[in-house]
C-alpha positions as CSV (number, residue, x, y, z in Angstrom):
1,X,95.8,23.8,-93.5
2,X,93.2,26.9,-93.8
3,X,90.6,24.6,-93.2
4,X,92.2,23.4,-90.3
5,X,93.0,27.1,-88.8
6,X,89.4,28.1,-89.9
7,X,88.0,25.1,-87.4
8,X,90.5,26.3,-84.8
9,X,89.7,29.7,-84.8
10,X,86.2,29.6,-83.0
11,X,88.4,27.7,-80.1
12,X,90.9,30.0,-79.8
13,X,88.5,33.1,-79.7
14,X,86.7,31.6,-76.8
15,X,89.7,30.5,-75.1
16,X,91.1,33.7,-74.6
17,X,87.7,35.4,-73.8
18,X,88.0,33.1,-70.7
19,X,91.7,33.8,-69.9
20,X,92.2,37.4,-70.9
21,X,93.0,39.2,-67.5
22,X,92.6,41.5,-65.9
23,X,88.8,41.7,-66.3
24,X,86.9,44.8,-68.9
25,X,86.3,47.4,-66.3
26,X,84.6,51.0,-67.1
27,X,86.1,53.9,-64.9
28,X,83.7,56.9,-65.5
29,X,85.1,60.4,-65.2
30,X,82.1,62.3,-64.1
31,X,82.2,63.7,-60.6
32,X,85.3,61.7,-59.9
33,X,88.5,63.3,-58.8
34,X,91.5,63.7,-61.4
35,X,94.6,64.2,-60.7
36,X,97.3,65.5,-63.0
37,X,101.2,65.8,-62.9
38,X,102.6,68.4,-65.6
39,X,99.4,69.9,-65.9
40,X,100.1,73.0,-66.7
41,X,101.0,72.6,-70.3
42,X,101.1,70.2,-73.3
43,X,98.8,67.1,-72.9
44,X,98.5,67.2,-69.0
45,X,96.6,70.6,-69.5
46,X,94.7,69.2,-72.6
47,X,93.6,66.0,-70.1
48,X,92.7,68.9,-67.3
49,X,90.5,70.5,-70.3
50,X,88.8,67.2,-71.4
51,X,88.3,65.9,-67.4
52,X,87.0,68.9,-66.3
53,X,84.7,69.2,-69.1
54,X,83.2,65.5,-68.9
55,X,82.4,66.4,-65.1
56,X,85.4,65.8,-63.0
57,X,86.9,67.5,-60.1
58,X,90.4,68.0,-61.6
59,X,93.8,69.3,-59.6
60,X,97.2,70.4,-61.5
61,X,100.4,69.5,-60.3
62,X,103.4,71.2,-61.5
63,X,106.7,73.3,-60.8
64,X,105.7,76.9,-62.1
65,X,103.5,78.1,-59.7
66,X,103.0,80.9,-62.7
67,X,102.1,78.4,-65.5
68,X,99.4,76.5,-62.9
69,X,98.0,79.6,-62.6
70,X,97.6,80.2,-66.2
71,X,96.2,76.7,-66.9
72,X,93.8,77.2,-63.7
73,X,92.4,80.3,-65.6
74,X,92.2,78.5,-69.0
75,X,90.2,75.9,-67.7
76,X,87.9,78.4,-65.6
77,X,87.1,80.3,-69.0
78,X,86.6,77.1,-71.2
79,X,84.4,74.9,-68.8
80,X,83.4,77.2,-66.2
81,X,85.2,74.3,-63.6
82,X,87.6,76.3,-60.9
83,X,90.7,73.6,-60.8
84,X,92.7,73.3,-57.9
85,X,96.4,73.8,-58.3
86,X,99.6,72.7,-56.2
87,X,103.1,73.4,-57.0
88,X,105.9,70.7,-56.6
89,X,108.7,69.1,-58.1
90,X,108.1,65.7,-58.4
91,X,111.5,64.5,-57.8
92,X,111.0,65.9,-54.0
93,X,108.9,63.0,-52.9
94,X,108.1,65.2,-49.7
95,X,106.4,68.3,-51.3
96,X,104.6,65.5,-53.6
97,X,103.7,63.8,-50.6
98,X,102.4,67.2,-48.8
99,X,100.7,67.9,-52.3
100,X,99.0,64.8,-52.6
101,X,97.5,64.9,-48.8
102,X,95.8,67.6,-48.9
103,X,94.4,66.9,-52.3
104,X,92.9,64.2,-50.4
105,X,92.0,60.7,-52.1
106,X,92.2,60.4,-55.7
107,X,90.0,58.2,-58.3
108,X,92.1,58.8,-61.2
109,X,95.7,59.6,-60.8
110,X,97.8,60.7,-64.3
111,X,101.1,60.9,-64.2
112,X,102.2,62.9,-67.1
113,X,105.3,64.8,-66.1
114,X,108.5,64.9,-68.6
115,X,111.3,66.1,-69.6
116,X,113.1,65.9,-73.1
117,X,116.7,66.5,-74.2
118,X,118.0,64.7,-77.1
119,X,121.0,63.7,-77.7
120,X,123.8,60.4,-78.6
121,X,124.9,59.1,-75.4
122,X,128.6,59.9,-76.2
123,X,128.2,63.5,-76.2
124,X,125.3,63.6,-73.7
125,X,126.1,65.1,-70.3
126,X,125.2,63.1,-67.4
127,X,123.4,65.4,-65.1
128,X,121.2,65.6,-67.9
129,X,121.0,61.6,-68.4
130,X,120.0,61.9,-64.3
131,X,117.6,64.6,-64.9
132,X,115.5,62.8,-67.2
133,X,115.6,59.8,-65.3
134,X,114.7,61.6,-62.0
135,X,111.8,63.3,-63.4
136,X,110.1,60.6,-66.0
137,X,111.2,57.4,-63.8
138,X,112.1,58.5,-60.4
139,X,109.4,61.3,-60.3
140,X,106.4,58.4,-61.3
141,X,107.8,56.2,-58.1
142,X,107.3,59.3,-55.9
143,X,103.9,60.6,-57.2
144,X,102.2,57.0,-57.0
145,X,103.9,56.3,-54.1
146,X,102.9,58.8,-52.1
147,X,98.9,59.0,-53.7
148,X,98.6,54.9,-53.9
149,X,97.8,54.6,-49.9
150,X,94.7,57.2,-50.4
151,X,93.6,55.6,-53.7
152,X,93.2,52.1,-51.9
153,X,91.3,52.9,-48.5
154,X,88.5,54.6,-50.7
155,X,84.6,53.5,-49.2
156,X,82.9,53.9,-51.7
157,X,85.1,50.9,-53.7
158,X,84.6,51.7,-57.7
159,X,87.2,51.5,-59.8
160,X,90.1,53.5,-60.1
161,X,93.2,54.1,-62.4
162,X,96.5,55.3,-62.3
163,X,97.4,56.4,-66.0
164,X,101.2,56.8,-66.7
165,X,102.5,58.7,-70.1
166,X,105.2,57.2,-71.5
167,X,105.9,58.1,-75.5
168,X,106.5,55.7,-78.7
169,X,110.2,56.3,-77.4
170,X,109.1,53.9,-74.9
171,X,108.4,51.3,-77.1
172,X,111.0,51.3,-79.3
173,X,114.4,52.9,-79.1
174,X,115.2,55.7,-81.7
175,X,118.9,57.5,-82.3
176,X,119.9,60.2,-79.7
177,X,116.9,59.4,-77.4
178,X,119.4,56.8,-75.4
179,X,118.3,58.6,-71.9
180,X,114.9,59.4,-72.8
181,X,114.0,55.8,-73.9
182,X,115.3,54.1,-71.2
183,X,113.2,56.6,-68.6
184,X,110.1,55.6,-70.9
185,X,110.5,52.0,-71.3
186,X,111.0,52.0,-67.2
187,X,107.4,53.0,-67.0
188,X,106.1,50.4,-69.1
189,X,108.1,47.7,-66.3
190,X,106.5,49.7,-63.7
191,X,103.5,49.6,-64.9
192,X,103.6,45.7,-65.3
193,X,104.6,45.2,-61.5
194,X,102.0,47.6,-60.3
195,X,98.5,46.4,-61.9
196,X,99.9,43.3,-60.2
197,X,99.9,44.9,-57.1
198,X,96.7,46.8,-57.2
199,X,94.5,44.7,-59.0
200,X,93.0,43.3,-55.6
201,X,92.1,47.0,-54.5
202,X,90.5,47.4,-57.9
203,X,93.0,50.0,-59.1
204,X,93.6,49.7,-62.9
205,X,96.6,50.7,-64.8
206,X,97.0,52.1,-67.8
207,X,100.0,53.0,-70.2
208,X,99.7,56.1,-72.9
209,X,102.2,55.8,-75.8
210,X,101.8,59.2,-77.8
211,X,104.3,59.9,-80.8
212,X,105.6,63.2,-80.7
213,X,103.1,66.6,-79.9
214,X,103.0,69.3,-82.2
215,X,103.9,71.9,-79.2
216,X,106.1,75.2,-79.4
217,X,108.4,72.9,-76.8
218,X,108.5,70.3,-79.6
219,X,109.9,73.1,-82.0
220,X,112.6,73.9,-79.9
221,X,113.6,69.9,-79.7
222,X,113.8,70.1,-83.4
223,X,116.1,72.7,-83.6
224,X,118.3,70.3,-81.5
225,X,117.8,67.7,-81.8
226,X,120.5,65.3,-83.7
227,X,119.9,65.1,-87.5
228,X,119.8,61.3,-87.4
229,X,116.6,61.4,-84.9
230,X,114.7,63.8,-87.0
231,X,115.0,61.8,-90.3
232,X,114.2,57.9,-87.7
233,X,111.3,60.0,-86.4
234,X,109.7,61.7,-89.0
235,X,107.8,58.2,-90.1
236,X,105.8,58.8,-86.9
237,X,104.0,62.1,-87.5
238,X,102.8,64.3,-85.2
239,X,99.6,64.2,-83.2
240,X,98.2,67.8,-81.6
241,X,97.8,68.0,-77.8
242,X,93.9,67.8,-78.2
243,X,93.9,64.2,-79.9
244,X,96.0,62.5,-77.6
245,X,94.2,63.8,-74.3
246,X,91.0,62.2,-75.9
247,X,92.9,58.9,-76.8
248,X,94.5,59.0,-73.5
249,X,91.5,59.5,-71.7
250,X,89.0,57.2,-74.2
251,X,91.6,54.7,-72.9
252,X,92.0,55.2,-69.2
253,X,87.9,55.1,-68.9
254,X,88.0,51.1,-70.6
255,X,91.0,50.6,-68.3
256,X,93.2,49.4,-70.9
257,X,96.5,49.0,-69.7
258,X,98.0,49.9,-73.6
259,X,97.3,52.9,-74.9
260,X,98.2,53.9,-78.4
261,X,97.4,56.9,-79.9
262,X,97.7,56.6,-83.7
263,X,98.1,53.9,-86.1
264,X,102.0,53.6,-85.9
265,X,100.7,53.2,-82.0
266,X,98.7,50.2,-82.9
267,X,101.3,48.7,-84.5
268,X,103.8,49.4,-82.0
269,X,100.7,48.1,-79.4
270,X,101.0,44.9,-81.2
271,X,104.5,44.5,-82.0
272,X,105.5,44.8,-78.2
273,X,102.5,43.2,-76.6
274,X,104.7,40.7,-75.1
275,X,103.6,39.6,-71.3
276,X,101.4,42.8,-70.8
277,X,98.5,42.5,-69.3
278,X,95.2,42.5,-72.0
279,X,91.4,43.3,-71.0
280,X,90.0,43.0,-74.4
281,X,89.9,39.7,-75.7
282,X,89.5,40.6,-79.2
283,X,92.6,42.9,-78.9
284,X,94.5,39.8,-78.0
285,X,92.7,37.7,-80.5
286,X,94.7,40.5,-83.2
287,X,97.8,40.1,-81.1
288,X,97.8,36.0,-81.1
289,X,96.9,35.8,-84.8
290,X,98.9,38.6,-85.8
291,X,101.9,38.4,-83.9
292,X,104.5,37.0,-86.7
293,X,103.4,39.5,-89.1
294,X,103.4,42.4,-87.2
295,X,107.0,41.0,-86.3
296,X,107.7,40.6,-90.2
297,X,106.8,44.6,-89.8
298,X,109.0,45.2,-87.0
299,X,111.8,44.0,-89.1
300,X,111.1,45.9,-92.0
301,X,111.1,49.0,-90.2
302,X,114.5,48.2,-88.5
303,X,115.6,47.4,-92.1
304,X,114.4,51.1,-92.8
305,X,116.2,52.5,-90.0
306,X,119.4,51.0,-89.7
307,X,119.4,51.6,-93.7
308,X,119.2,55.2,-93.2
309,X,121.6,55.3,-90.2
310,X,124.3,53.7,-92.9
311,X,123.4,56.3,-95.5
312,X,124.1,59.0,-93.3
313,X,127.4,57.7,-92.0
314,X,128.4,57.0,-95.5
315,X,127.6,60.3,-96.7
316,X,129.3,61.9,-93.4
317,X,132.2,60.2,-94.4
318,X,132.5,61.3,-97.8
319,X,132.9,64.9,-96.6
């Protein structure tokens, strides 16, 4: 039976070079024109720091007018590069709309805007269910939306991405991140549909799964965050702002369409490759070979989890 899988292997390696799609594609950076929602802070600014630095013309989007400023000035003093700024709220598709014009036509567009509050479903207030929704979900239809008409009647006809942040919580569900997941697995589906879309107009799509940011912001969640969701998520670690602007971007420039940003990531990448689109055909080599163990995986860390939530309810209700 080794023997046999041995002989096969060759066979199955050059199968899937030949029906891996899309196409490997290299986006460069330099002189091109980035775009970034929530760029004012977190990994949006780090991206604006990295772009800028490698040569591009880079623009912030954001709602503090204040904070844009600041980020503007940060980038002037570390690279020398004057950014330009415009302030919007995503979920008004008009003011996005007005922002994007007169940025003018975009090479690489990254949608990195979110918003955060965790909490179980039961006790979670809905205007705060919507609000993540409208931003992460509803506020990616509006900013590709209203860029995507720009990005496809470019001359000069290289390629071009549209790079969407989602989170690990976007891969997998975790306790008291009920709203949160669901805006961030929405991306992933949107993401699907759209390389679909814009594959013809040579506009590649990519998907960023980072695990949670070592930020002051992400301090604050902590201290809020329900005591179930801290002890599920601690197996991830934490990644700083830096490392996952360089993953992110590393990734957007080979146009993958997944994007993970640590070894959990990989996993995940694996675990939930599913229908997803896959340039690299020794990536999907790993995922055809590999698929029932990483499963086996999968299920061991459910076992993990769901052993933990019992523990916890058990102890709960012995005081």
């Amino acid at each position: 039976m080794v023997l046999s899988a041995l002989i096969l292997l060759p066979f199955l390696l050059l199968l899937l070079y030949f029906i891996v799609r899309p196409r490997p594609v290299n986006i460069p950076i330099k002189n091109r024109y980035v775009f970034i929602t929530g760029g004012s802070s977190g990994i949006g600014l780090a991206l604006a720091h990295q772009a800028a630095s490698q040569g591009a013309r880079v623009s912030l989007l954001a709602r503090s007018l204040t904070k844009l400023e600041e980020a503007k000035k940060s980038i002037r003093l570390s690279s020398g590069v004057d950014v330009s700024i415009f302030s919007a709220d995503v979920r008004d598709y008009n003011a996005v709309q007005r922002a994007v014009n007169d940025a003018g036509p975009i090479d690489v567009l990254v949608v990195n805007q979110g918003v955060f509050v965790p909490q179980e479903l039961e006790k979670q207030e809905l205007d705060e269910v919507r609000f993540m929704i409208d931003v992460n979900l509803i506020g990616s239809f509006n900013v590709i939306k209203a860029a995507l008409p720009l990005m496809k009647v470019r001359k000069d006809r290289e390629p071009t991405s549209i790079a969407l942040i989602s989170s690990q919580a976007g891969q997998v569900g975790i306790y008291g991140y009920t709203a949160y997941s669901a805006s961030k697995f929405g991306l992933r589906g949107l993401a699907e549909a759209l390389q679909q879309e814009v594959i013809a107009d040579n506009v590649h799509v990519s998907v960023i799964f980072p695990p949670d940011i070592e930020t002051p912001g992400f301090e604050q969640e902590n201290k809020v965050r329900p005591e179930l969701t801290n002890i599920l998520a601690a197996s991830s670690g934490l990644m700083k702002a830096d490392e996952v602007a360089k993953k992110a971007l590393d990734g957007i420039k080979s146009g993958s369409f997944v994007v993970p940003c640590n070894f959990e990531g990989h996993i995940l990448a694996i675990a939930t490759a599913g229908l997803s689109p896959q340039r690299s055909f020794w990536m999907a080599s790993i995922e055809v070979v590999f698929a029932g163990l990483f499963r086996l995986i999968g299920l061991f860390f459910q076992w993990n989890w769901y052993g933990s939530i019992e523990k916890w309810h058990a102890k709960k209700n012995e005081t």
